[in-house]
N, C-alpha and C positions, 0 to 999 in steps of 0.2 A: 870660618877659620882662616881661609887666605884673606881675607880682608882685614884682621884682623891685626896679622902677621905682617904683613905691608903697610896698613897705616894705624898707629900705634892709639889714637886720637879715635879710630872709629869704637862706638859703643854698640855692639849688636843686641837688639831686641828681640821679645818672641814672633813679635807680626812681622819680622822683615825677615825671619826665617820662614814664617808661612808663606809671605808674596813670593817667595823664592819657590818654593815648593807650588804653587798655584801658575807661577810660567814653567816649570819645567813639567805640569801638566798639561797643559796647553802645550809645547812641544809634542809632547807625546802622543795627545792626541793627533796632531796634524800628521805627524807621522804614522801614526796605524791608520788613518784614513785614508787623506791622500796620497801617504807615501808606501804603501802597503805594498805597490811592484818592485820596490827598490828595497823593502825589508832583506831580501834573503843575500843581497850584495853589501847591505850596512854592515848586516850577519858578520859575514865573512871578513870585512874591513876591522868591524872588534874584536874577531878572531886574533887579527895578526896583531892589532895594538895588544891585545891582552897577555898574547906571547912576548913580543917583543919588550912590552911596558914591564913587565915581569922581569925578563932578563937586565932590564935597565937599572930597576929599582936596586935587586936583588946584588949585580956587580956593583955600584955607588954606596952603598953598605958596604959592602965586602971590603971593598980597595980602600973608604975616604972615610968611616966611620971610627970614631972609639969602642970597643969592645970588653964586655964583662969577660972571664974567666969561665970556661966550661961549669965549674963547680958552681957559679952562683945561677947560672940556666937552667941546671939539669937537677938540684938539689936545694937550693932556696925557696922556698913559701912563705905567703905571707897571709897574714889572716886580718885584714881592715877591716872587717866586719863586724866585729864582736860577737862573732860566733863560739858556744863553748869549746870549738875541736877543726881543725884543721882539714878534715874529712870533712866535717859540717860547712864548714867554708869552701871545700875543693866542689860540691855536689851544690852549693847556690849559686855559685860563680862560673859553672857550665853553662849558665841560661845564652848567655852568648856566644858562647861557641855553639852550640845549638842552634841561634838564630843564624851564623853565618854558613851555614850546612845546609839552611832549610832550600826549598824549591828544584832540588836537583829530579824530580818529577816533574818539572813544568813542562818536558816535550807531550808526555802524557796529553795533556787539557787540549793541544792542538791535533790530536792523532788522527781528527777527521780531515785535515790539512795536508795531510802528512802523505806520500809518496810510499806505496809497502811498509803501512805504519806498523804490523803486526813482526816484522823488525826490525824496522829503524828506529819507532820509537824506543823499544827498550833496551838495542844495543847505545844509543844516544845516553839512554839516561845512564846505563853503568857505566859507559868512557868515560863521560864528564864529571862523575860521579869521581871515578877512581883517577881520573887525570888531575883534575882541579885540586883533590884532593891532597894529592902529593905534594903537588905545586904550593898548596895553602902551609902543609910540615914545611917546606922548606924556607917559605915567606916567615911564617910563625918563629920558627927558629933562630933566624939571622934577627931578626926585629928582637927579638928576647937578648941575645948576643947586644944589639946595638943600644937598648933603651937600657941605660948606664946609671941614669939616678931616678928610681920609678916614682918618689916624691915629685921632680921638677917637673917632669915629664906630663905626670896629672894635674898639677898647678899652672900648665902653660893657659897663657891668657886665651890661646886660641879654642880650647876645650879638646882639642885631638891631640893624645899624644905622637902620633905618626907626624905630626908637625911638629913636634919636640925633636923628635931622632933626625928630620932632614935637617932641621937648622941646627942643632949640632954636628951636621955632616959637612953641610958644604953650603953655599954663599947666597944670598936670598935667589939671585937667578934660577938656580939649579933646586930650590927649594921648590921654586914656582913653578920650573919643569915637571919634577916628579907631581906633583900636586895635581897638575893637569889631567895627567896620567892618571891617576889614581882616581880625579870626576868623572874620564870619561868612561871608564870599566863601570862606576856607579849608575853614568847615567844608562849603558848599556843594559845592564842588568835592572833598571826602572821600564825601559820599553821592552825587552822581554816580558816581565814583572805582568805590564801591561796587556800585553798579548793573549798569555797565558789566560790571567784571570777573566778578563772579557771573553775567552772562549767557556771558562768552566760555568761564566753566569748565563752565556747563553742556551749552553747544551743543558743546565739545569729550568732555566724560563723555557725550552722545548718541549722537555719532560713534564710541564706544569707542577715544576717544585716552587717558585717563588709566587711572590704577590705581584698582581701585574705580569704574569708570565707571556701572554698571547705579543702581550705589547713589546717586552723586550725582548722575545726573541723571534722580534722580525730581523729577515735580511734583506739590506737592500740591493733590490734587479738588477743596480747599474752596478755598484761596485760590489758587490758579491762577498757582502763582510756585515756582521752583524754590529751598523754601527751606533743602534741603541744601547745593545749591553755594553761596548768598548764605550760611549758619553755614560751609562749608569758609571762605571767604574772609575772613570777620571774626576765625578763629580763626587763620589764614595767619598775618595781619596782627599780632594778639597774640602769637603766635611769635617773629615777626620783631623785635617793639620786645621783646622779654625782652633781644635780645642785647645791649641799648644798655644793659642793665645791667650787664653785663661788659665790653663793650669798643666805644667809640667807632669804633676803626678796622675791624672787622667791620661795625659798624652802614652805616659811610659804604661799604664795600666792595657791600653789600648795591643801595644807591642808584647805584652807579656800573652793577653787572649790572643793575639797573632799564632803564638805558638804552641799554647793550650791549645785551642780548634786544631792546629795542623797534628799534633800529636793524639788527640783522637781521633781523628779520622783516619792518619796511619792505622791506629789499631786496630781499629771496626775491620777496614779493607783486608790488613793483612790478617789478621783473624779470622775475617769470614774464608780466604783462599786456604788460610793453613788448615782449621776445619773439612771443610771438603777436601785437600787434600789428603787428610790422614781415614775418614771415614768413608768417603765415595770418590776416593781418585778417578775412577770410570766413568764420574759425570762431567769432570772440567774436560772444556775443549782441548786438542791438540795444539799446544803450542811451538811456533815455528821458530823461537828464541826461547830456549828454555836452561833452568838451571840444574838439571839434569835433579841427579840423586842429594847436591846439594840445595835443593829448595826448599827443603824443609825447616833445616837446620838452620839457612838461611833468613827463612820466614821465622824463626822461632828467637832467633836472636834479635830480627827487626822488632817483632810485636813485644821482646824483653824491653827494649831500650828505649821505644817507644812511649811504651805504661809508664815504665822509671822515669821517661823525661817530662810525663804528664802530671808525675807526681812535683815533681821538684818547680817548676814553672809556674806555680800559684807561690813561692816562696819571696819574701822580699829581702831586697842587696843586703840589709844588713840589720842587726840590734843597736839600742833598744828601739822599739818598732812603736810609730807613734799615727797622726794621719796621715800627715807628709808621706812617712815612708811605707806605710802600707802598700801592701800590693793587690790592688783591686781589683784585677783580673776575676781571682773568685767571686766577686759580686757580679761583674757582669756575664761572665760563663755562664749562673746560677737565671740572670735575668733574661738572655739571650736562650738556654735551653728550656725554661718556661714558655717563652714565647713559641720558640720550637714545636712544641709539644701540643700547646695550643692549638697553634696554625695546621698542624696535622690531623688534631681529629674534628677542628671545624670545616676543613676543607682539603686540606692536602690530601688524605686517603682516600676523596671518593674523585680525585682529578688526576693522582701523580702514580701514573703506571710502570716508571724507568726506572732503569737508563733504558731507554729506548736504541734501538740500532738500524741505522740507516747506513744501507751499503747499496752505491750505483752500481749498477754495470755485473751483480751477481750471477755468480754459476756455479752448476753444480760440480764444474770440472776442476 
């Protein structure tokens, strides 16, 4: 999109969004492997850009932008879909609000990393949860405030409209400042991304949940980092952006199962705790962060919105629905959980006894 925005003359393709995505994995790798001592000081460096990036954005809007009228923010809808009803459209058009919400569990996947994970992991994940959160209504808002004609906006040659609203704000300099800004919080949240998920493949290759388990979830002696599962994952990932070379609609198909799998597995998990909490509270552990007497209700409205968001996330952007615009998530869901299920009773049941727990240094004090 900035290339696109700065030279009028460039033609972007789908392979030269993939090469892009194939160095910024390679990045990424290099960083979780060899830069892995230096992670928890990058941390804190995208810490402060994130805050401060935010303040930036958010005041350059405010003071230098045109602005809708409270009444078309808070009380205009629009329905491009060709949905029959405006509700039917409010409830397709969540899938991405949805996707920008997801992963605020990822401290979770690193918890055996983790320093008194039994509360830092889950005080972590409710701050950023409920901080980010705020932060995101009040980004949300001002951006609603500042995107003035939503036609031009989605029309922009660069495909973002958030590059429609800077350069309606202020002067390509300052367009390419905020923009910066705006990659490096993305690419921060790609080497999290990273992190995370190379822990959850390893702790499940430990428990002999996948194929090829033994293999991936070595670690290695010197650097003390499982860096089979973090190369499985980076090469996943390369995999996946090949198909955006051939076809948009797989690609996006791809992104919707993203979110179908994370919304079942929300369920199952908080289902199985809200379960035992209502029937055998006596048997879950003591927890040392807990949500008191709100847990339930807490859990009850997770495992609501969860199911609801599972439902709606097989739907596609719009009518009338043709192959193009199908949304093929369901088919792969359907192919992925056969296989599943497969892989389970030819081998997985009689190998896969976890999650397993491994705690150094136990006592009984």
């Amino acid at each position: 999109g900035m290339l696109v925005i700065n030279d009028a003359s460039y033609n972007p393709t789908n392979w030269q969004g993939t090469l892009f995505v194939f160095a910024v994995v390679l990045v990424i790798f290099i960083l979780n492997v060899w830069g892995s001592d230096a992670m928890p000081m990058l941390n804190n460096a995208f810490l402060v850009i994130h805050v401060f990036g935010f303040l930036a954005i958010v005041v350059t809007l405010w003071v230098l932008s045109p602005r809708n009228t409270a009444e078309v923010v808070f009380t205009q809808f629009s329905n491009t879909g060709g949905w029959s009803s405006m509700g039917l459209a409010l409830m397709v058009g969540q899938i991405s609000a949805i996707y920008a919400s997801i992963c605020s569990d990822a401290a979770a996947h690193i918890s055996e990393e983790v320093r008194d994970a039994a509360v830092t992991v889950p005080r972590t994940m409710f701050w950023s949860y409920t901080l980010n959160g705020f932060l995101g209504v009040i980004m949300l808002i001002t951006y609603l405030f500042c995107i003035t004609n939503l036609d031009a906006a989605l029309a922009d040659p660069s495909g973002y409209p958030i590059l429609w609203v800077f350069k309606n704000t202020m002067a390509m300099a300052g367009v390419n400042a905020l923009s910066v800004v705006v990659l490096i919080m993305v690419f921060a949240g790609t080497v999290s991304f990273n992190i995370s998920t190379s822990r959850q493949t390893w702790s499940f290759a430990r428990d002999n949940g996948l194929p090829f388990s033994k293999w991936i979830a070595h670690v290695d002696p010197k650097r003390q980092l499982p860096v089979r599962a973090i190369a499985i994952t980076c090469i996943c990932t390369c995999l996946l952006a090949l198909i955006n070379v051939g076809s948009n609609v797989a690609f996006n198909a791809i992104i919707s199962l993203n979110l179908v799998s994370l919304m079942l597995t929300y369920s199952c998990s908080i289902g199985c705790v809200l379960l035992r909490r209502i029937r055998h509270p006596e048997l879950l552990p003591r927890a040392r962060w807990s949500l008191g007497r709100w847990g339930i209700p807490i859990n009850i409205a997770g495992l609501s919105y969860s199911t609801y968001a599972f439902f709606w996330c097989f739907w596609p952007n719009g009518t009338p629905v043709n192959v193009q615009s199908f949304n093929w998530s369901v088919v792969m869901f359907l192919g992925l959980a056969i296989f599943a299920v497969f892989y389970y009773f030819w081998k997985g049941r009689y190998v896969y006894k976890g999650p397993v727990v491994l705690v150094e240094g136990w006592s009984s004090e």
